[in-house]
C-alpha positions in Angstrom: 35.9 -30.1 -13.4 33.2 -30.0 -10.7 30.7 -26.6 -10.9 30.9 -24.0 -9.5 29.2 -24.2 -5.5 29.9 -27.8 -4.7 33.0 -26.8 -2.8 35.5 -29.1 -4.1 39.1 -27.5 -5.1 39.3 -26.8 -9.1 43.2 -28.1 -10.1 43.3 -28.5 -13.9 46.6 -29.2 -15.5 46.6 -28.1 -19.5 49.2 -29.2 -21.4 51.4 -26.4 -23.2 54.1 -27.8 -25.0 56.4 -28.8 -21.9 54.8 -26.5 -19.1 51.8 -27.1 -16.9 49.1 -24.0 -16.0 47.3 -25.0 -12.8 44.1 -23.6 -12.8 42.2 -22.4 -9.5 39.3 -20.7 -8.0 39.9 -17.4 -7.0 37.5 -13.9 -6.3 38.9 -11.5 -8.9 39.0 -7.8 -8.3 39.3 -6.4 -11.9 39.7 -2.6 -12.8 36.3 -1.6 -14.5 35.3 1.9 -13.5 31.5 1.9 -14.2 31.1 -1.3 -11.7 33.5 0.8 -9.5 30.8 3.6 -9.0 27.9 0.6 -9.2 29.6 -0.7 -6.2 29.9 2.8 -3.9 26.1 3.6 -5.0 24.5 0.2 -4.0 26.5 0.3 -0.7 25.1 3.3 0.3 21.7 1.2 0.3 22.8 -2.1 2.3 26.7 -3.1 3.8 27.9 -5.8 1.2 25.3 -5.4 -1.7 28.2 -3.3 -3.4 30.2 -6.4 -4.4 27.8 -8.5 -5.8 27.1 -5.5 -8.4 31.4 -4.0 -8.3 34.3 -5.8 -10.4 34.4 -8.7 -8.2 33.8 -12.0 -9.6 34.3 -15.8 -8.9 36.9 -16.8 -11.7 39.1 -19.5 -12.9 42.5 -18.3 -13.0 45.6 -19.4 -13.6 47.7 -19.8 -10.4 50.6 -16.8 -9.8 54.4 -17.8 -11.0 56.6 -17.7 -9.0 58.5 -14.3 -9.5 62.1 -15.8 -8.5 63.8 -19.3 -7.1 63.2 -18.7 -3.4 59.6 -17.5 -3.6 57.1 -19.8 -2.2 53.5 -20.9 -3.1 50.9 -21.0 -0.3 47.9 -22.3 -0.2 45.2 -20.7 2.1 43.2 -22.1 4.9 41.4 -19.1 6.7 42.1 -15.9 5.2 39.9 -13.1 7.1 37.8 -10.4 5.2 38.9 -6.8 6.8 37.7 -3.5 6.7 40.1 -2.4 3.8 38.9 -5.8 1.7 35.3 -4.5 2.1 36.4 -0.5 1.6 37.7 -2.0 -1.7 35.2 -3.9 -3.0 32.3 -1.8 -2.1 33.9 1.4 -3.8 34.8 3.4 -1.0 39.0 2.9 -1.2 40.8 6.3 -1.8 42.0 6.8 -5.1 45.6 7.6 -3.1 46.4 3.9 -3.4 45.9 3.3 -7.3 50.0 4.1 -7.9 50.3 1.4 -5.3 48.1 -1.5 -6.9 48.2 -3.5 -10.2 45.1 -5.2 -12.0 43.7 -7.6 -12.0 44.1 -8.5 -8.4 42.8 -11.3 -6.0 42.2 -10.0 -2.4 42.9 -11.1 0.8 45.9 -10.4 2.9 45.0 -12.1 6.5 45.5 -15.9 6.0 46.9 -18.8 7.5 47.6 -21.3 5.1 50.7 -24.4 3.8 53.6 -24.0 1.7 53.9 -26.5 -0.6 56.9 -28.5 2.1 53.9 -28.7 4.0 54.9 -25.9 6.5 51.8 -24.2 8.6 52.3 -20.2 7.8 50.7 -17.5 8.3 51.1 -14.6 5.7 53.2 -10.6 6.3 51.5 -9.4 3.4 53.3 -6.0 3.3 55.5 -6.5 0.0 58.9 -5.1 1.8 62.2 -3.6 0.1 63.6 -7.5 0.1 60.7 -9.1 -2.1 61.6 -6.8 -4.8 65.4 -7.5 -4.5 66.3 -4.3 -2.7 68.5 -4.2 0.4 66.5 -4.2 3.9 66.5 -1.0 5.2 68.5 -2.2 8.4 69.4 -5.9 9.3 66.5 -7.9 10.9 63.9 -5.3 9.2 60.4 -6.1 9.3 58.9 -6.1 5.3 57.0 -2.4 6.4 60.2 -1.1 7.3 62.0 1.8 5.6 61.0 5.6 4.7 61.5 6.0 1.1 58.6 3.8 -0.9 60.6 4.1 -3.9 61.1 0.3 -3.6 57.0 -0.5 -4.8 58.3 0.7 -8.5 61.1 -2.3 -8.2 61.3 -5.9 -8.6 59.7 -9.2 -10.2 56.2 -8.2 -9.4 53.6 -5.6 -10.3 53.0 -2.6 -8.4 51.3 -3.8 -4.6 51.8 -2.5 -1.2 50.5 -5.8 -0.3 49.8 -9.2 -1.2 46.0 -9.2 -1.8 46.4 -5.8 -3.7 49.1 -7.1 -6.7 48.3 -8.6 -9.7 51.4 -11.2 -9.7 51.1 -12.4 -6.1 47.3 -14.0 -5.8 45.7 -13.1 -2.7 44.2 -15.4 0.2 40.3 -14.7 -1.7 42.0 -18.0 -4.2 42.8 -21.3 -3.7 46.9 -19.9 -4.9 49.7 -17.2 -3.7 53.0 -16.7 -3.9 55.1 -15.2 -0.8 58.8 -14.1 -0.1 60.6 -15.5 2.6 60.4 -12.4 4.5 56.4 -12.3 4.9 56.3 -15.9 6.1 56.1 -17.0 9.5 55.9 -20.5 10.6 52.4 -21.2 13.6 53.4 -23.3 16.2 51.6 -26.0 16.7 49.4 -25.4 19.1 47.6 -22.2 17.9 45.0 -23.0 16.5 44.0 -21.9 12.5 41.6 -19.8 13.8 44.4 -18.1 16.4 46.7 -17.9 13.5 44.6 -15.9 10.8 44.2 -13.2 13.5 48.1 -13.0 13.6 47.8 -9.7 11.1 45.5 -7.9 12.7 47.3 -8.7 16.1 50.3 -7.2 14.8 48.2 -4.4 13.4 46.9 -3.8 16.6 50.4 -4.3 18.2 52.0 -1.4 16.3 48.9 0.9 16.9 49.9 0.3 20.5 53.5 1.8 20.0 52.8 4.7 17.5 50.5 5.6 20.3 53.5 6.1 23.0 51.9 5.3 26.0 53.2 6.9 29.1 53.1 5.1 32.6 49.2 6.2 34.0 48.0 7.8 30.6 44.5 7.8 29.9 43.6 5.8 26.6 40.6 5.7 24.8 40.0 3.5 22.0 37.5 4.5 19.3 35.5 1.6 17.4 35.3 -2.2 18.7 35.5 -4.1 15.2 38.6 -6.2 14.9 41.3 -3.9 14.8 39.8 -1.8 18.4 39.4 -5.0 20.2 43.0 -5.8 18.7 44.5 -2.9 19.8 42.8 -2.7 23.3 44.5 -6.3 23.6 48.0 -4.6 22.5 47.9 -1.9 24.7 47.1 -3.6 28.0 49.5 -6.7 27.1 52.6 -4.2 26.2 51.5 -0.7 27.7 51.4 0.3 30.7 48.3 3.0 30.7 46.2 4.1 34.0 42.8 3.7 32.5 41.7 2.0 28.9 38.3 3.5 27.8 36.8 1.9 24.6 33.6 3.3 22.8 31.8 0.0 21.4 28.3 0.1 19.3 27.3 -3.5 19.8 27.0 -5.4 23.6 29.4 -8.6 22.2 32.2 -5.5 21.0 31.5 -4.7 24.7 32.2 -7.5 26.0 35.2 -8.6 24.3 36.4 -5.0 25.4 36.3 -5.8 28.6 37.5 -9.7 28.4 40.7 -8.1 26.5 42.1 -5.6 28.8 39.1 -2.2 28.6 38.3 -0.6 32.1 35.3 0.9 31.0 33.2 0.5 27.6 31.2 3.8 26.2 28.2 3.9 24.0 28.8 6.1 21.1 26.2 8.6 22.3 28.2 8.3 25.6 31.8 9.6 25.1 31.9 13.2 26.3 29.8 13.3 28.9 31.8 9.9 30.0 35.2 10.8 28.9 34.0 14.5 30.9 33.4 12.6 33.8 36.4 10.8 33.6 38.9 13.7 33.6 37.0 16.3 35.1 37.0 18.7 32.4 34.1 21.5 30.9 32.7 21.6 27.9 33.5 24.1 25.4 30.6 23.8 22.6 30.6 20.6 21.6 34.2 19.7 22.6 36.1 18.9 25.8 38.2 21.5 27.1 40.7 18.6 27.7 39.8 14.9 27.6 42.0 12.3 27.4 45.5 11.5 26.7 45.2 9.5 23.5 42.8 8.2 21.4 42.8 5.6 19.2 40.6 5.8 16.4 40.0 2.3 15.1 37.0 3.2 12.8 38.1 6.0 9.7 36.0 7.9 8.9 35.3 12.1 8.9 33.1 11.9 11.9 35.3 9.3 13.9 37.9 11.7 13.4 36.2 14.6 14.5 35.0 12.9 17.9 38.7 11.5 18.4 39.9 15.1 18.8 36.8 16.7 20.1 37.5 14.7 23.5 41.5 14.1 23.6 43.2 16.7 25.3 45.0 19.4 24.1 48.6 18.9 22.5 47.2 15.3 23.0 47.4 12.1 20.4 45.2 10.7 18.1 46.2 7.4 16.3 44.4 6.4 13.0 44.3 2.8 12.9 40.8 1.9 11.2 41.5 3.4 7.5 39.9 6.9 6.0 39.2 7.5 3.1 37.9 10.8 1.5 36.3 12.6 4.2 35.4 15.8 4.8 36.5 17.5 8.0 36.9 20.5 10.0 40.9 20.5 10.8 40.5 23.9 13.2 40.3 21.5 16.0 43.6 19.6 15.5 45.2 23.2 14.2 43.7 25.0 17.8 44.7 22.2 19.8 47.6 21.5 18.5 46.7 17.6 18.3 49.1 15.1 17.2 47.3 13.0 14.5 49.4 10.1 13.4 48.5 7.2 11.2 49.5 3.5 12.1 49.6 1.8 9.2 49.9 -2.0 8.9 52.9 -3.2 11.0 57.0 -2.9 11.3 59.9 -3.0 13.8 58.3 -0.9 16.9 59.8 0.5 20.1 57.8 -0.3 22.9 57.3 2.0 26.5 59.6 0.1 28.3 62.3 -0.2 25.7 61.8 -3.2 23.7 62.5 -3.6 20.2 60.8 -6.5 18.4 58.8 -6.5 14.9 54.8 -5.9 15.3 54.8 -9.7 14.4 56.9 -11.7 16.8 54.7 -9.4 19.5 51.3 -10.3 17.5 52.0 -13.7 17.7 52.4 -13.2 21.6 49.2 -11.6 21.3 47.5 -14.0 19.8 48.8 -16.9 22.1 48.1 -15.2 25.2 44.7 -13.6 25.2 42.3 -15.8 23.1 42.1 -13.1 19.8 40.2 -16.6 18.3 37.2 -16.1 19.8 36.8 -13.0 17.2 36.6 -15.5 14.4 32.5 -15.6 14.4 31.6 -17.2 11.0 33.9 -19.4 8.4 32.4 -19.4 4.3 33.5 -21.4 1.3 34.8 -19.0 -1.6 31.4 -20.2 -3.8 29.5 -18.2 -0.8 31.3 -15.1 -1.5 28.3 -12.6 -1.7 27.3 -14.2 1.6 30.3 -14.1 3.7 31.1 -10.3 2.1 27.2 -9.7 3.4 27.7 -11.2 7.2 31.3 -8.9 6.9 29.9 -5.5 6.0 27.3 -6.2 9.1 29.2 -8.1 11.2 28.6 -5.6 14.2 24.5 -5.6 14.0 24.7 -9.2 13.6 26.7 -10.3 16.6 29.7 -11.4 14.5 33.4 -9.5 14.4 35.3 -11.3 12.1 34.3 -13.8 9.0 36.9 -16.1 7.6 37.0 -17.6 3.8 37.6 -21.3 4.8 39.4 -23.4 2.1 40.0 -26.5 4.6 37.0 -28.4 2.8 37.5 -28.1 -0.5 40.8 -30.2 -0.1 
């Protein structure tokens, strides 16, 4: 078995009676509290230092079984690190999701990767109402479908809302994972792997778009220009019809992809009252708007993102929480007073566009993705033995001119 960092792919076969156990490298996420609170505390000091202290480690596993006969294995090629993965393993998740998950789990949940036919797929990761034998909500339902989550306690698996958060499936952080039919989608052949690991966070970005409910000529403005802003700036010009796209970005290349994907203007943070003011032609009223804009996307999460999101939508207006909170505190007398419309849009399902169409958030992310060059977001690619590293470049991606970073398996093949 080669060691550990010279990137070649660990298979060992150990006999057991009649059965095989692969063994693989993987980044495991285990559930140990006091590394937990190591991790939040050594985040607050530098973006990424809280993993290489939390309960994340570079293991040897054994590969996930396959929970039932039409499962299928998949092994990764690019799997992205996303602001939940990092919110995770830095300590700062919400404690609302621990119902949801089962330890030990292996992260990652945007990858492009090949089934074991030698198929080219990239990965739904929701775990939907059909991969734990329950009915689809409605024919042709999309795995994040449905309004009862009763379905999470069912199944062959563990608890997990997602692949990447359940202790049975593997996650795209290992060389192994098991999928259900219904979160696999085959790439054509000429997207590239890079185009294809931004297939989730298209469709992310897709449904954000529809939850939003664009009218003809509304003013937008989109809050945060990581990956799921710039995502969702791409949605909403590609299936919205909006007057005017504003998009608040921190960093000149969030800026500039801004603009390249569909944003009329771009706002520094210290910028967005006085410009979305200007824009609409509306007062000031302490340190709010007295109206502002029509929606807001808020594609950051957090209690002060929240608090500007209202502070300059207008009143009986809509704020969209794409970029996931955590525990924040906040000041609700503005949403109460203004009577604002705060809606979450959470992962991905069947959505209902302005101008009528009916399609799952991935057969539209995958239009996305085709047509507007999400690629160029993939910034930096890592080997798993470089996991501190590529976790690092992540957490700081913005101040280091980078948007997304990819765990690339390719090599190690």
């Amino acid at each position: 078995m080669p060691a550990a960092g010279c990137g070649a792919t660990w298979v060992l076969r150990i006999a057991a009676g009649s059965a095989s156990v692969t063994a693989v490298k993987a980044l495991l996420f285990e559930r140990k509290e006091a590394r937990y609170v190591a991790a939040a505390v050594a985040g607050r000091v530098r973006p990424g230092l809280g993993a290489a202290v939390g309960p994340l480690r570079l293991a040897t596993v054994d590969e996930p079984e396959l929970p039932a006969d039409d499962w299928v294995r998949v092994t990764p090629r690019l799997t992205g690190i996303c602001g939940s993965d990092l919110a995770t393993v830095e300590g700062r998740s919400s404690r609302y999701f621990e119902p949801f998950v089962s330890f030990p789990f292996i992260p990652g949940h945007e990858v492009v990767g090949d089934t074991a036919d030698g198929r080219r797929v990239a990965l739904e990761p929701v775990l939907g109402a059909e991969a734990r034998q329950q009915a689809a909500p409605f024919p042709g339902a999309a795995p994040g479908d449905g309004d009862d989550y009763g379905y999470l306690l069912d199944g062959p698996i563990a608890a997990g809302i997602q692949i990447g958060f359940c202790a049975d499936t593997g996650g795209g952080w290992g060389e192994r994972l098991v999928a259900h039919p219904s979160q696999i989608h085959d790439v054509p052949d000429d997207l590239s792997d890079e185009a294809a690991v931004m297939l989730e966070p298209a469709a992310g970005g897709v449904h954000a778009a529809a939850k939003a409910q664009i009218d003809d000529g509304a003013t937008v403005l989109v809050l945060g220009c990581g990956t799921m802003g710039l995502a969702t700036i791409a949605a909403l010009r590609s299936f919205t019809n909006p007057g005017t796209i504003v998009a608040v970005a921190k960093y000149r290349h969030q800026a500039d992809f801004a603009e390249a994907f569909g944003a009329d203007r771009v706002l520094g943070p210290s910028e967005v009252r006085r410009g979305v003011r200007r824009l609409v032609g509306c007062r000031m009223l302490g340190d709010d708007l007295s109206g502002g804009v029509d929606i807001t996307v808020d594609a950051v999460g957090n209690g002060r993102s929240i608090a500007d999101s209202v502070a300059v939508t207008r009143p009986r207006g809509r704020v969209v929480l794409v970029g996931m909170p955590g525990v924040e505190r906040l000041d609700m007398t503005g949403i109460w007073h203004r009577e604002t419309e705060l809606v979450g849009a959470y992962t991905y399902g069947t959505d209902v566009m302005p101008n009528g169409r009916v399609a799952t958030s991935f057969t539209m992310g995958m239009e996305l993705v085709a047509q507007t060059g999400l690629e160029k977001l993939v910034s930096a690619h890592y080997p798993l033995d470089r996991w501190r590293d590529a976790i690092t470049h992540a957490a700081e991606a913005g101040s280091r001119g980078a948007v997304k970073v990819v765990f690339d398996q390719r090599t190690a093949r």
